[in-house]
DOVEX-767727 format. One record per residue (C-alpha): residue in one letter; x, y, z. Coordinates in steps of 0.1 Angstrom, whole numbers. Example, Ala and Ser with C-alpha at 12.3 -4.5 7.8 and 13.67 -1.06 7.14 Angstrom:
! residues 2
- residu/c1/c2/c3
- A/123/-45/78
- S/137/-11/71
This chain:
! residues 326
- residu/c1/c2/c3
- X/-662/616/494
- X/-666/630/461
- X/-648/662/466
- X/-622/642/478
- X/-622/620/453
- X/-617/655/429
- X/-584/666/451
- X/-574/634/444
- X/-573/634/410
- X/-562/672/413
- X/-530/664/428
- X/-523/634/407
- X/-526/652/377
- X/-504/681/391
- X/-474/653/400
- X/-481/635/366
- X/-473/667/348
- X/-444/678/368
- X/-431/648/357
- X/-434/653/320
- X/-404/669/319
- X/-380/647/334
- X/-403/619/312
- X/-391/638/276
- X/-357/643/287
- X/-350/606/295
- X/-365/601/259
- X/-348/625/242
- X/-343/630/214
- X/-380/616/199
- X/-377/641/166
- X/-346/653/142
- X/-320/675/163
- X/-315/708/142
- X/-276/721/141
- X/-274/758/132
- X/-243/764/108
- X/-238/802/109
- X/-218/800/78
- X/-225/791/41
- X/-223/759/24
- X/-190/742/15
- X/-169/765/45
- X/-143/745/70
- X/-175/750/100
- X/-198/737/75
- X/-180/705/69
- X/-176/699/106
- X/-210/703/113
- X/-219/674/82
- X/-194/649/102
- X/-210/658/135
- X/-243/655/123
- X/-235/620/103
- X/-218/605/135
- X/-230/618/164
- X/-268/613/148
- X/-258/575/145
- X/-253/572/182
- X/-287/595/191
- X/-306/573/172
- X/-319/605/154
- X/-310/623/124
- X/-294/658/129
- X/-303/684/103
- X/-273/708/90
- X/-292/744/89
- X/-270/770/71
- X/-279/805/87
- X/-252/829/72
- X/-244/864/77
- X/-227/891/97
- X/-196/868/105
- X/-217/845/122
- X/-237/863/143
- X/-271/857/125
- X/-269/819/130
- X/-259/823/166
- X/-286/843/179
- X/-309/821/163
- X/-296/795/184
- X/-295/820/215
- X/-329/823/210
- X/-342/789/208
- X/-365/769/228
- X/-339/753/256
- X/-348/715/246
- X/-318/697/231
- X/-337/703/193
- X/-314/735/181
- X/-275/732/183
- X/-250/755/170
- X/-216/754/155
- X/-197/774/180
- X/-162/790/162
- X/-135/812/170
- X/-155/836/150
- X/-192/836/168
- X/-179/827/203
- X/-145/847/203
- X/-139/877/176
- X/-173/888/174
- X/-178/902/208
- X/-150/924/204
- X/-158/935/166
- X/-193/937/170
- X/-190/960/206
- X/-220/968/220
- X/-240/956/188
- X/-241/921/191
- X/-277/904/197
- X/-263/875/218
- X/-240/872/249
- X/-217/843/242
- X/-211/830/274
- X/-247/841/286
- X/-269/830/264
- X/-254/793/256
- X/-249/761/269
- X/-212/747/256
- X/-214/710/249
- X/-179/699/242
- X/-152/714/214
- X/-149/689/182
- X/-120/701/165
- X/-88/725/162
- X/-77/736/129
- X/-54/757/116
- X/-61/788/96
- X/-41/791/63
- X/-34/827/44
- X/-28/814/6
- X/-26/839/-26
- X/-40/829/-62
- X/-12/815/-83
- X/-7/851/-105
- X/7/867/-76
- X/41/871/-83
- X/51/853/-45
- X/62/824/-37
- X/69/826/1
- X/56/851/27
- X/86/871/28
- X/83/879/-9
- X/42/887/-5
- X/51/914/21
- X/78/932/-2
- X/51/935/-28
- X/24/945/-1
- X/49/969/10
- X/59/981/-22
- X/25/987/-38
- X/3/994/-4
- X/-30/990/-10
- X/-31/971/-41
- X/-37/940/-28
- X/-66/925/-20
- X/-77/899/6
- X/-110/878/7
- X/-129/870/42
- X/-159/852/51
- X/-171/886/61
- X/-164/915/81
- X/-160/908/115
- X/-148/877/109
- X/-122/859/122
- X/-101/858/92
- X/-107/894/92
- X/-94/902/127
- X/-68/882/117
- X/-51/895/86
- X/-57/929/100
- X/-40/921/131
- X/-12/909/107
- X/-9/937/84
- X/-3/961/112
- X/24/937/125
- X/37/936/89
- X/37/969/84
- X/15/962/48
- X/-18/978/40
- X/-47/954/21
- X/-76/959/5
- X/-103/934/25
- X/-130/921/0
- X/-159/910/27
- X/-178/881/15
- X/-213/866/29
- X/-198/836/38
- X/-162/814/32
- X/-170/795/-1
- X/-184/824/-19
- X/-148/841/-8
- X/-130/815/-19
- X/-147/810/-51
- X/-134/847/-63
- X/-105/840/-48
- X/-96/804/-71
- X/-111/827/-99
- X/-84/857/-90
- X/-110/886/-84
- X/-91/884/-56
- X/-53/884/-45
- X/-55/865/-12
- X/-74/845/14
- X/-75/840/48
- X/-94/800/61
- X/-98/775/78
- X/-75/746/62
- X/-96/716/54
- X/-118/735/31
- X/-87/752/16
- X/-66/723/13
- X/-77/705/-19
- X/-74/741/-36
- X/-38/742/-22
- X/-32/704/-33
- X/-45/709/-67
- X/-25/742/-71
- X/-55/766/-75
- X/-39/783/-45
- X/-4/791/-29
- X/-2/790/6
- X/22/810/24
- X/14/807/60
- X/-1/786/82
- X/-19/799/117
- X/-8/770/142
- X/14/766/171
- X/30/741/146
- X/34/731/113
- X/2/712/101
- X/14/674/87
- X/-10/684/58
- X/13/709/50
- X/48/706/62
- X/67/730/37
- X/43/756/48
- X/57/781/79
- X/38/790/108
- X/30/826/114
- X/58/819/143
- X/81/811/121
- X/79/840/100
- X/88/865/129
- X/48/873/142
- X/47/846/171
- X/19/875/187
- X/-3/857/157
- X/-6/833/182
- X/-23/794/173
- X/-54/786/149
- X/-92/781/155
- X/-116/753/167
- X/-150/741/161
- X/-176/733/189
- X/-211/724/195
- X/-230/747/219
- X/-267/746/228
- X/-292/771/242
- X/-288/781/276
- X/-309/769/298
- X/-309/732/281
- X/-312/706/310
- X/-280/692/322
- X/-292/658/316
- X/-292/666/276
- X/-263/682/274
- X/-245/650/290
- X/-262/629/264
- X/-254/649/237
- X/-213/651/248
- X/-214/613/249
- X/-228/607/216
- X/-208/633/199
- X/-174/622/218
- X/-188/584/205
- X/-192/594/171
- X/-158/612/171
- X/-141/577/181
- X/-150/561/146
- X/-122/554/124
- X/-139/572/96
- X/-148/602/116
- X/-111/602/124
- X/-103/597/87
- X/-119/623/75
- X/-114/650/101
- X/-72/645/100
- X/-76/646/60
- X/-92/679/64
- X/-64/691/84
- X/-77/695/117
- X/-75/674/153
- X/-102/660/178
- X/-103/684/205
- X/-133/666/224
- X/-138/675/261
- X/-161/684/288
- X/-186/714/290
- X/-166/729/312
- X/-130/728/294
- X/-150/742/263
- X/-162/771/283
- X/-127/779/293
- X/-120/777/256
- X/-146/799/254
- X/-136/826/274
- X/-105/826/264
- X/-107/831/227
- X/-139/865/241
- X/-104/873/258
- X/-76/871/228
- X/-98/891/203
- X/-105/919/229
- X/-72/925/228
- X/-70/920/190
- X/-96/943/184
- X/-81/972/204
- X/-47/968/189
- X/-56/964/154
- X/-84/991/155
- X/-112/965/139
- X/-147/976/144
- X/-178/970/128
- X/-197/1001/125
């Protein structure tokens, strides 16, 4: 009787801890959700992520903590996320940059697979990239900037949040379709770029437009084109790259929320509700169309097309423009 009484408790204690896991998902999340920016403060990502965090934390019941992890065009932040512990506790801002440009600039050297090694929980927001000059440059419209670019090759300059970066690929990819040759000034991270650039150390920037919107608004910075399938309400005198005669340019970025993979299903469908709830307040709304960008929210699934399909667009990018980080 009393070893049976000891198998007994034995397998009691073996279903009890099975259990456990299913147990801390169903109360998740018990402890502050950490959400990896893998940009500086005061960028277009970085604003996305304080909404997210302000809104969707409301719904969790559980504050969300914005983390800046900056560097290398986004790829530190992300593989800090790729390498986290697979619980629902460490997020990510997911951008066109991390989850789509990278791959193809970084070839062979990046330290995170990005369809691998995440989880997608749902896309947040499409925005619009914007390419603006500081007010000394003598241009008012894009077809003007190209005549000086082409005119004086080389001599101007253009700010990024870094090489590799999206806005990198991007201008690059433009130049060649220009026929224009820029200087890129590589910066760690968007608002240290655009600082130089409000301050003229630079000639031009490439962003995201709600963080370079109230520069534009208060004049600090021209913008000449817009990167958008259409014109952005925020800026309706402002062409699309389309417009100008470079429809390859193709349409703007997006912001999303991914998650380790390996995070239980069961989290990830918790955390796509409360984000998706969060997104449905009027502020949230507010705020997000004043930036200039749109809800995009969806399912895992659609953002992992997303996914895949941006990996896809800068592969070919890459290859045509010739970028490569060494």
């Amino acid at each position: 009787m009393p070893r049976l009484r000891q198998l007994l408790h034995l397998l009691l204690g073996a279903l009890l801890f099975c259990g456990l896991p299913t147990f801390a998902q169903s109360n998740y999340p018990d402890q502050p959700v950490k959400l990896i920016v893998p940009f500086g403060p005061g960028g277009s990502t970085d604003l996305a992520a304080r909404l997210i965090a302000e809104y969707a934390g409301r719904e969790l019941g559980q504050q969300i903590i914005v983390e800046n992890r900056a560097g290398a065009g986004g790829s530190v932040g992300m593989e800090v996320v790729a390498k986290a512990k697979p619980d629902g506790y460490t997020l990510g801002m997911a951008t066109m940059s991390t989850h789509g440009a990278n791959s193809a600039v970084y070839a062979g050297k990046l330290k995170y697979d990005p369809i691998k090694d995440f989880a997608p929980i749902t896309n947040v927001a499409a925005t619009p990239s914007v390419f603006a000059v500081n007010p000394k440059v003598p241009a008012n419209t894009m077809q003007q900037f190209i005549a000086l670019a082409q005119a004086n090759p080389n001599k101007y300059t253009f700010a990024t949040p870094g090489t590799g970066s999206l806005g990198h690929a991007n201008v690059e990819y433009f130049a060649m379709l220009a026929k224009i040759r820029l200087l890129h000034v590589p910066y760690k991270g968007a608002g240290a770029a655009m600082n130089d650039a409000l301050a003229g150390q630079v000639d031009a920037i490439t962003d995201n437009l709600p963080s370079a919107l109230p520069q534009i608004k208060a004049g600090r910075l021209r913008a000449l084109a817009v990167l958008a399938e259409k014109r952005s309400p925020a800026l309706p005198d402002v062409p699309t790259y389309g417009e100008l005669g470079f429809p390859q340019m193709g349409g703007g970025g997006w912001f999303g929320i991914v998650a380790p993979a390996g995070t239980p299903p069961s989290i990830i469908a918790k955390l796509n509700k409360a984000i998706h709830q969060g997104m449905k307040n009027p502020e949230f709304i507010k705020k997000l169309e004043e930036s200039g960008a749109i809800a995009i929210p969806g399912t895992p699934a659609e953002f992992a097309k997303q996914i895949q399909q941006a990996i896809d667009r800068y592969q070919r990018i890459a290859k045509v423009a010739n970028i490569q980080v060494d």
